[in-house]
C-alpha positions in Angstrom: 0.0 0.0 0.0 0.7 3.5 -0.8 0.0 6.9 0.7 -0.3 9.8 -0.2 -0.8 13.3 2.3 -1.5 16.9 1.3 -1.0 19.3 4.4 -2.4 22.7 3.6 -1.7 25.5 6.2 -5.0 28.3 5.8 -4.4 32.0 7.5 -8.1 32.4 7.5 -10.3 30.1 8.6 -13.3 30.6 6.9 -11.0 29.7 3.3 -10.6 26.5 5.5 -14.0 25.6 6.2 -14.8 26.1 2.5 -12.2 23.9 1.5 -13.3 21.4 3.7 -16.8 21.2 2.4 -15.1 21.5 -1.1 -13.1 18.0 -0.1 -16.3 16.7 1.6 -18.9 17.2 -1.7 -16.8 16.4 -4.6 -12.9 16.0 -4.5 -12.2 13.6 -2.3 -14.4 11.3 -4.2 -12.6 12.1 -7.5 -9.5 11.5 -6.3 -11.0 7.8 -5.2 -12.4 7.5 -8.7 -9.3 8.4 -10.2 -7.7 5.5 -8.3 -7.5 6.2 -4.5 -8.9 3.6 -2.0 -10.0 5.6 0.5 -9.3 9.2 1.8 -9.9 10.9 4.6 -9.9 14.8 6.1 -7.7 15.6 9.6 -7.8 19.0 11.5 -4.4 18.9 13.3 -4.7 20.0 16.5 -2.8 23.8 17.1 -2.5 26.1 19.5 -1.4 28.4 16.6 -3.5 31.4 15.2 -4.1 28.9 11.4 -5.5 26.1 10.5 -3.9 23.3 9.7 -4.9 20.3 7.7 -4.1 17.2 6.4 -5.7 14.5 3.6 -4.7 11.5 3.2 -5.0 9.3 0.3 -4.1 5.2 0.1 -3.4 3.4 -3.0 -2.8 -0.3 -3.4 0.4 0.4 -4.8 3.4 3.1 -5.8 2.3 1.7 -9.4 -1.2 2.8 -8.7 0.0 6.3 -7.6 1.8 6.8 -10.5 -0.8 6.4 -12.6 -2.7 8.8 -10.6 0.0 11.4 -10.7 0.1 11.1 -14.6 -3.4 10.7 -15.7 -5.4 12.3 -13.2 -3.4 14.6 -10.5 -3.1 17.3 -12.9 -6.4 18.3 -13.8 -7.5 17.4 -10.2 -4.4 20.0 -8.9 -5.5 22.5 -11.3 -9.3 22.2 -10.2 -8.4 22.8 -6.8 -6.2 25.6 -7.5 -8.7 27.2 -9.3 -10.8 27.3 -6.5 -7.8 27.4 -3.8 -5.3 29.6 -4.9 -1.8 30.6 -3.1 -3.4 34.0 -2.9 -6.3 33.0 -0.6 -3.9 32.4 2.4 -3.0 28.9 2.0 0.1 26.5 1.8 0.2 23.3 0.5 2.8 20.7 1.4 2.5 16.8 -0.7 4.8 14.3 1.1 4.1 10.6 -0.5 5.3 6.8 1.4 5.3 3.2 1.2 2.9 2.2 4.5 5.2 -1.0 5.8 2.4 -1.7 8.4 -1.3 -1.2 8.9 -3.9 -2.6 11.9 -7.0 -2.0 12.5 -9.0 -2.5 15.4 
């Protein structure tokens, strides 16, 4: 298995809730239709003045997530940054890894 994490850093927290909602009604299911197996939203917890968030994407493989990366990620990037520009007060940060362990309860 393979993940995949976007942190994004907002300075206003309304932008955040609105990309939250965003993630919530459409884009996290593209990104599964495009080849993710599941995905989910985290607020981190901060005792800073932002908001700071974190999705997180699984694949079943690196293989899987490259595919993604070449026929879907850039139209999907583009889409959000559209809607999400730099300008509005947000950071994004991608940081991909092999998961070497995973157990559920």
């Amino acid at each position: 298995m393979f993940t995949y994490t976007l942190s994004c850093t907002f300075t206003d927290a309304a932008v955040a809730e609105e990309w939250i909602a965003w993630l919530r009604e459409s884009h996290l299911a593209d990104v599964c239709a495009a080849g993710a197996l599941d995905a989910e939203i985290i607020r981190m917890d901060s005792e800073a003045a932002t908001c700071r968030c974190q999705v997180r994407y699984h694949f079943s493989s690196r293989q899987a997530f490259d595919a993604y990366q070449r026929d879907h990620a850039p139209r999907l990037r583009a889409e959000g940054l559209k809607r999400f520009p730099l300008e509005r007060g947000i950071t994004y940060e991608r940081t991909t890894g092999e998961v070497l362990a995973q157990i559920r309860a």
